[in-house]
C-alpha positions in Angstrom: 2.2 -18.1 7.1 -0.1 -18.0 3.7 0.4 -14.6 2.5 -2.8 -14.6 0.1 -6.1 -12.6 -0.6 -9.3 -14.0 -2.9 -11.0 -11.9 -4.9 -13.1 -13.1 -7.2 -13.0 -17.0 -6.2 -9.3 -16.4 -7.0 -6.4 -16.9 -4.4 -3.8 -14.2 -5.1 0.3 -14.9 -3.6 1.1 -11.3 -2.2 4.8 -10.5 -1.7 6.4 -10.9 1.5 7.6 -7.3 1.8 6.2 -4.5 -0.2 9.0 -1.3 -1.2 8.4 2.1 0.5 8.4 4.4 -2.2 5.1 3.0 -4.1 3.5 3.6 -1.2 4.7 7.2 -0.4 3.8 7.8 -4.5 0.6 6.7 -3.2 0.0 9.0 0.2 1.6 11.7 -1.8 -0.8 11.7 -4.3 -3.6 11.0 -1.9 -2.8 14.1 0.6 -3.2 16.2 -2.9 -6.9 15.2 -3.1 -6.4 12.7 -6.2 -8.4 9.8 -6.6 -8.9 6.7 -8.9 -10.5 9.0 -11.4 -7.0 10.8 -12.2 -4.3 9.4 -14.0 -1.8 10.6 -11.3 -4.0 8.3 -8.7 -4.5 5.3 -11.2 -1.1 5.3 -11.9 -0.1 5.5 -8.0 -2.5 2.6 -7.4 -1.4 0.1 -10.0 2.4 0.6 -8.7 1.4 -0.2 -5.0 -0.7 -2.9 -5.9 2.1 -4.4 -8.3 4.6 -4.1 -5.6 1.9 -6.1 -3.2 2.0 -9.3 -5.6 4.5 -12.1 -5.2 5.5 -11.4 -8.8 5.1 -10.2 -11.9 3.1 -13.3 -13.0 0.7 -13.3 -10.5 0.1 -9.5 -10.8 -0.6 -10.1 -14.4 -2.6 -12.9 -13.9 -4.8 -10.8 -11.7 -4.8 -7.6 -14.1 -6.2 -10.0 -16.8 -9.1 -11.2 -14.1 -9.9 -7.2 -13.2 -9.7 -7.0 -17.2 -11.9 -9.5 -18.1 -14.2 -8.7 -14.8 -14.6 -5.1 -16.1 -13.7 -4.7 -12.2 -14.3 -0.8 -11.6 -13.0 2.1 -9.0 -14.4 0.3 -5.9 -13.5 -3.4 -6.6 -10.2 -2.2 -7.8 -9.4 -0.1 -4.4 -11.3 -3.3 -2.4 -7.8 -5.0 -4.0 -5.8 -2.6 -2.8 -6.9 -2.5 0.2 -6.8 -6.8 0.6 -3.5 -7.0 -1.0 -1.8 -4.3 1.5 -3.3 -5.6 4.7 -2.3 -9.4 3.5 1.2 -7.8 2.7 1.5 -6.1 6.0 0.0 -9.1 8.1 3.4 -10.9 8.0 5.5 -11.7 10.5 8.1 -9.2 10.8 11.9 -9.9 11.6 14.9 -8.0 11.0 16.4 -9.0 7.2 19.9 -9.2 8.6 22.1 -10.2 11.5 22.8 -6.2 12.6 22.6 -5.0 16.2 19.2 -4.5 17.6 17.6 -1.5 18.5 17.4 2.3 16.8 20.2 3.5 14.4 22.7 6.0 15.8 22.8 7.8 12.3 21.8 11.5 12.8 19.2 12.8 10.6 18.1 15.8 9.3 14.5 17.5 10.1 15.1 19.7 6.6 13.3 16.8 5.0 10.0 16.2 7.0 6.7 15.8 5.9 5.2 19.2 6.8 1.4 17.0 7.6 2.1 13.6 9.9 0.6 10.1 9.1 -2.2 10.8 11.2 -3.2 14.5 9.9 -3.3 12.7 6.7 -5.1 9.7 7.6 -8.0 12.3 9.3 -8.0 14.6 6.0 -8.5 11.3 4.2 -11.9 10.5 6.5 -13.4 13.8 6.4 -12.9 14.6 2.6 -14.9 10.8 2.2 -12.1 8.7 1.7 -11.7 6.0 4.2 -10.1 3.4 1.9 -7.2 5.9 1.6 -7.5 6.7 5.1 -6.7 2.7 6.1 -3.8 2.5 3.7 -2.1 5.6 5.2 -2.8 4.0 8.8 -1.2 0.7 7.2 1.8 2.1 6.2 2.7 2.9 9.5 1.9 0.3 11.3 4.3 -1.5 8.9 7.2 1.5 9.5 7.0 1.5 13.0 6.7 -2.4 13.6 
């Protein structure tokens, strides 16, 4: 499978797996009402979207493009947005031989999220953020697939 977005008349190669914690930077600082226009939000976006590239090369051939381009808040969070879905579009298969099914390791409520994915994602919609809204629904799609 081509894992690839175009923007631009440009064919990006996205990663075949993206890391967790860029993208819980990125809810985190979402759920707090930051946006693109905050260097807490800008920061969380350019780590996700550097983790959705197949590498460093390409993500730097792409930041020259959106350089050069002049590209501004919504082209930039149009990328995000194409580079996470053609990230999460893979085919997903377990990355090593163990046992199927869930893991028999306890663990501890002390930690959870006091909001779930989906009070998030409908904060997101109301406060006018539906680009937000989609990457929150994203990420767990890919955590529960």
């Amino acid at each position: 499978m081509e894992r690839t977005f175009v923007w631009r008349d440009q064919t990006y190669w996205v990663a075949d797996r993206m890391g967790l914690a860029p993208l819980m930077r990125f809810a985190k600082v979402a759920k707090q009402g930051t946006d693109a226009n905050d260097m807490d939000g800008l920061a969380a976006m350019y780590d996700l979207l550097e983790q959705c590239f197949v590498d460093t090369a390409e993500f730097d051939r792409w930041m020259d493009a959106a350089t050069a381009a002049r590209a501004d808040q919504d082209e930039i969070l149009e990328v995000v947005k194409m580079a996470t879905e053609a990230v999460m579009a893979r085919p997903t298969e377990r990355p090593s031989p163990s046992p199927a099914g869930p893991s028999t390791t306890n663990t501890s409520t002390a930690a959870a999220p006091s909001r779930s994915p989906d009070q998030v994602q409908r904060d997101l919609e109301r406060s006018g953020r539906p680009d937000l809204a989609l990457i929150v629904a994203q990420a767990q799609e890919a955590r529960t697939a």
